[in-house]
C-alpha positions as CSV (number, residue, x, y, z in Angstrom):
1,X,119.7,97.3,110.6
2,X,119.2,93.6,109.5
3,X,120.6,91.2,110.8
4,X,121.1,87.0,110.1
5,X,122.2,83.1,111.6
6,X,125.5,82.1,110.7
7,X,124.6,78.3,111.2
8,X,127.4,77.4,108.3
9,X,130.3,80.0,109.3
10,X,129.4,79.2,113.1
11,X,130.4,75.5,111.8
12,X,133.2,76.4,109.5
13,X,135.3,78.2,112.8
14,X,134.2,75.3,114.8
15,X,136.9,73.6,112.4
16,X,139.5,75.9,112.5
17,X,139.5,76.1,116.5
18,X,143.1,75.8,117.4
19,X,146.0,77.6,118.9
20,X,146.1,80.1,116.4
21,X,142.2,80.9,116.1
22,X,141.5,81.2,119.7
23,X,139.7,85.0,119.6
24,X,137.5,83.1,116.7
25,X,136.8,80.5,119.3
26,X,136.0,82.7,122.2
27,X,133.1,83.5,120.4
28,X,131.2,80.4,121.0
29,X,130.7,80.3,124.3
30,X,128.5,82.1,125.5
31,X,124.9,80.9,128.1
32,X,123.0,78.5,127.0
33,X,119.8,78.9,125.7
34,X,120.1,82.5,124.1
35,X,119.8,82.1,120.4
36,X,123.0,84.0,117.6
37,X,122.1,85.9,115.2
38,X,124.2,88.0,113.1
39,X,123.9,90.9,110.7
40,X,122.5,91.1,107.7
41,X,123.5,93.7,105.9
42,X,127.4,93.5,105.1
43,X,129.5,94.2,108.3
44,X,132.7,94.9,107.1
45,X,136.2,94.7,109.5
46,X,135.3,98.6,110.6
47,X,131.8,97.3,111.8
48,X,129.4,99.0,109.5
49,X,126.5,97.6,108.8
50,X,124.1,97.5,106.2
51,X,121.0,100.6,107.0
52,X,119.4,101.9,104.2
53,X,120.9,102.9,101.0
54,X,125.1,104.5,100.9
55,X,125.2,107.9,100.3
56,X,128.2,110.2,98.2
57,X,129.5,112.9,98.6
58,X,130.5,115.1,95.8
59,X,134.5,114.4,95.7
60,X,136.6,117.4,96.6
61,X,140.3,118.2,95.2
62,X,142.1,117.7,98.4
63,X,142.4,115.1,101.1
64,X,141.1,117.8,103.2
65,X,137.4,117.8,102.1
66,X,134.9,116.7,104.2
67,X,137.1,117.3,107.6
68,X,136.1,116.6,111.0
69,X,134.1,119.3,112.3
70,X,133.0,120.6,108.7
71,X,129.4,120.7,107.5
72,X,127.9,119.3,104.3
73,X,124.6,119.6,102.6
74,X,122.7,118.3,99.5
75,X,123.8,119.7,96.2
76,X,122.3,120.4,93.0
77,X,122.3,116.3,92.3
78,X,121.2,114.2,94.8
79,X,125.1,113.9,96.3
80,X,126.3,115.7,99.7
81,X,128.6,118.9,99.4
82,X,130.9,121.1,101.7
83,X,128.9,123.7,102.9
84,X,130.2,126.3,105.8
85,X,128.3,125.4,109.3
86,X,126.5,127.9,108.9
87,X,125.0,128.1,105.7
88,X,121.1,127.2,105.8
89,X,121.9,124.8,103.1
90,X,124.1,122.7,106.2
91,X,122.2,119.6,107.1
92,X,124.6,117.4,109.0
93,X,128.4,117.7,110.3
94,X,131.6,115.4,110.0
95,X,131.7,113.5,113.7
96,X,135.1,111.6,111.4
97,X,136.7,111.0,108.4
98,X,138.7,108.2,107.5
99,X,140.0,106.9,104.1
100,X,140.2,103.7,102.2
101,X,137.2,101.7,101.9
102,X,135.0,102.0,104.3
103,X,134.3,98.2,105.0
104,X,138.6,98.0,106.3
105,X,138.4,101.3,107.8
106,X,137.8,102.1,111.9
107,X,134.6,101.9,112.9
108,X,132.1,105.3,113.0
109,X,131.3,107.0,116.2
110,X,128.0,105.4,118.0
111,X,126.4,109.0,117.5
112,X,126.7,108.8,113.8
113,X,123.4,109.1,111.7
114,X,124.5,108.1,108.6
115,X,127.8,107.9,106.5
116,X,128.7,109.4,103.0
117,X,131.5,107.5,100.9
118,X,133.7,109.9,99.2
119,X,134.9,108.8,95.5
120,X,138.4,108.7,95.0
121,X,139.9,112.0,92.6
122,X,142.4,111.8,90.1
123,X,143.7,114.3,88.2
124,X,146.6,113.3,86.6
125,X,148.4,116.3,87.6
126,X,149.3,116.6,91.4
127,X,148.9,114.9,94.4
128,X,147.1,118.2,96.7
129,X,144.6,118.2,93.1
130,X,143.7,114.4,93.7
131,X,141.6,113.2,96.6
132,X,141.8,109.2,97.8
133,X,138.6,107.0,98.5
134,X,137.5,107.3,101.8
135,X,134.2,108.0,104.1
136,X,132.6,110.8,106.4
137,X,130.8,109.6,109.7
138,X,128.2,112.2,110.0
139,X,125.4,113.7,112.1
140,X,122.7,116.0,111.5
141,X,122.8,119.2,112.4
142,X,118.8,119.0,113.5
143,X,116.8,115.9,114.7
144,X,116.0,113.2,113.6
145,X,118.6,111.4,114.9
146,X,117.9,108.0,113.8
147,X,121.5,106.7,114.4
148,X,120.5,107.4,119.0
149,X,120.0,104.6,121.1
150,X,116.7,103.0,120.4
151,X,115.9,105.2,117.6
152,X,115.6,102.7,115.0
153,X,118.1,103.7,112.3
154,X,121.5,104.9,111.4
155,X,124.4,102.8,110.4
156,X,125.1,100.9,113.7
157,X,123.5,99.0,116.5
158,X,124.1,100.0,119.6
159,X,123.5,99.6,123.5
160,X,120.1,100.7,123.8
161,X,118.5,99.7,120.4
162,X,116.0,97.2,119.5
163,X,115.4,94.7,117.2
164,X,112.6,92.6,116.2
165,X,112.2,89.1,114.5
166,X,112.0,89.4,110.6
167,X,112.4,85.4,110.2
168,X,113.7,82.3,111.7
169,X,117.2,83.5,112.6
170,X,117.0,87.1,111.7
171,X,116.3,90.0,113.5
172,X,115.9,94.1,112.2
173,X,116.5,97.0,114.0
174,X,113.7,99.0,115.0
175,X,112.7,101.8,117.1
176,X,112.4,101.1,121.1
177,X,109.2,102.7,120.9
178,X,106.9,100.9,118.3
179,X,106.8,104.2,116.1
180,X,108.7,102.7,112.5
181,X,105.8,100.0,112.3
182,X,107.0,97.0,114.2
183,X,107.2,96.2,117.6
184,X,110.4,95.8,119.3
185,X,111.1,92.4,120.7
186,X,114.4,92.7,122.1
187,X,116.9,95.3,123.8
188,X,120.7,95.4,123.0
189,X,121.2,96.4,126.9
190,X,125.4,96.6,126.2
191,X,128.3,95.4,123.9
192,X,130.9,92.9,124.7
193,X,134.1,91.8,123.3
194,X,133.0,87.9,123.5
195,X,129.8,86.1,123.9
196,X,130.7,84.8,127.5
197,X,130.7,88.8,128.5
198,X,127.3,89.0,128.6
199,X,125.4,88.7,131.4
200,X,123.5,85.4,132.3
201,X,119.9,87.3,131.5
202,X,121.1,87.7,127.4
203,X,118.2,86.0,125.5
204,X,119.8,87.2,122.3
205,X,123.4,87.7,120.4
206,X,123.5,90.1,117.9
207,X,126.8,90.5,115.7
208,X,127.2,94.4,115.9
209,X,131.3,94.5,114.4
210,X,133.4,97.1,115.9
211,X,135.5,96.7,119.1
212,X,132.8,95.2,120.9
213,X,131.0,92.9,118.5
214,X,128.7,91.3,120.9
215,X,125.5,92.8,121.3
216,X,124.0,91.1,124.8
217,X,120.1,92.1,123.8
218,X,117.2,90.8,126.4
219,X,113.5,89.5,125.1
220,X,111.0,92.7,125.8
């Protein structure tokens, strides 16, 4: 997952500090010395970031496809399908499923490997034929895992991954062990509500969205 400086929106809530912005606020403090940088691929309000590229799911004809605890698999295009668990066809299961847009939707479980945005279906005729817009959080069924701690993938940075510098101000995920071609330079060692959370050893803040949208990462 990419991630990028906010020197100009750091600047912009600078200027709207006040009574009513205080949360916004909180986040600039923090100790000094340890450089922000955000990410940067898209983090929407439900904290998803930006890894690789969005997959889709063939849409069902209920609001009931793609459930938690169901299975899906590729079809005969290159979108995801229902499948039964245990059809050898089953690659991955549904950890959750939420709907709307997936950028002002809850955030997907830390375990999740990769997430499949289900098209909204309208048939004109009923509303248990139709299907709203919404997204499946899911998890293979086999390793890989690339969405684990330190793995170096999967939609969301968590405690335990790593991140390397791309550029001046931007870091990118990347696996803990050296193994997806570049060396990891820091650790996300936990996630914080606020910048002044993190312990007085954090080299490194790394906008991660969610709940806790401080990533406190140390230099390696």
């Amino acid at each position: 997952m990419r991630h990028r400086a906010l020197p100009k929106a750091l600047v912009t809530l600078a200027m709207l500090c006040g009574p009513g912005a205080l949360a916004g606020c909180q986040l600039q403090e923090g100790h000094p010395g340890a450089e922000i940088v955000t990410q940067g691929g898209q983090v929407g309000q439900g904290g998803q970031g930006g890894q690789g590229a969005l997959e889709r799911a063939e849409p069902g004809r209920s609001a009931a496809f793609l459930g938690q605890g169901s299975c899906a698999g590729r079809g005969r295009t290159t979108a995801f399908t229902e499948l039964d668990c245990a059809d050898e066809r089953a690659t991955a299961s549904v950890l959750a499923r939420y709907y709307g847009p997936q950028g002002d939707g809850p955030r997907c479980p830390d375990s999740t490997d990769f997430v499949l945005h289900i098209t909204a279906v309208n048939t004109g005729t009923s509303e248990s034929e139709s299907a709203p817009e919404g997204y499946a959080c899911m998890r293979n069924l086999r390793p890989p895992h690339p969405g684990d701690p330190g793995m170096g993938g999967g939609p969301l940075t968590v405690a335990g991954d790593c991140v390397y510098t791309e550029r001046h101000g931007v870091v990118k995920e990347t696996a803990c062990d050296g193994s997806r071609g570049h060396a990891p330079e820091f650790r996300v060692d936990s996630t914080v509500r606020t910048r002044e959370d993190c312990p007085s050893s954090t080299d490194l803040y790394v906008q991660v969205g969610g709940g806790r949208p401080v990533g406190c990462a140390r230099r390696l």
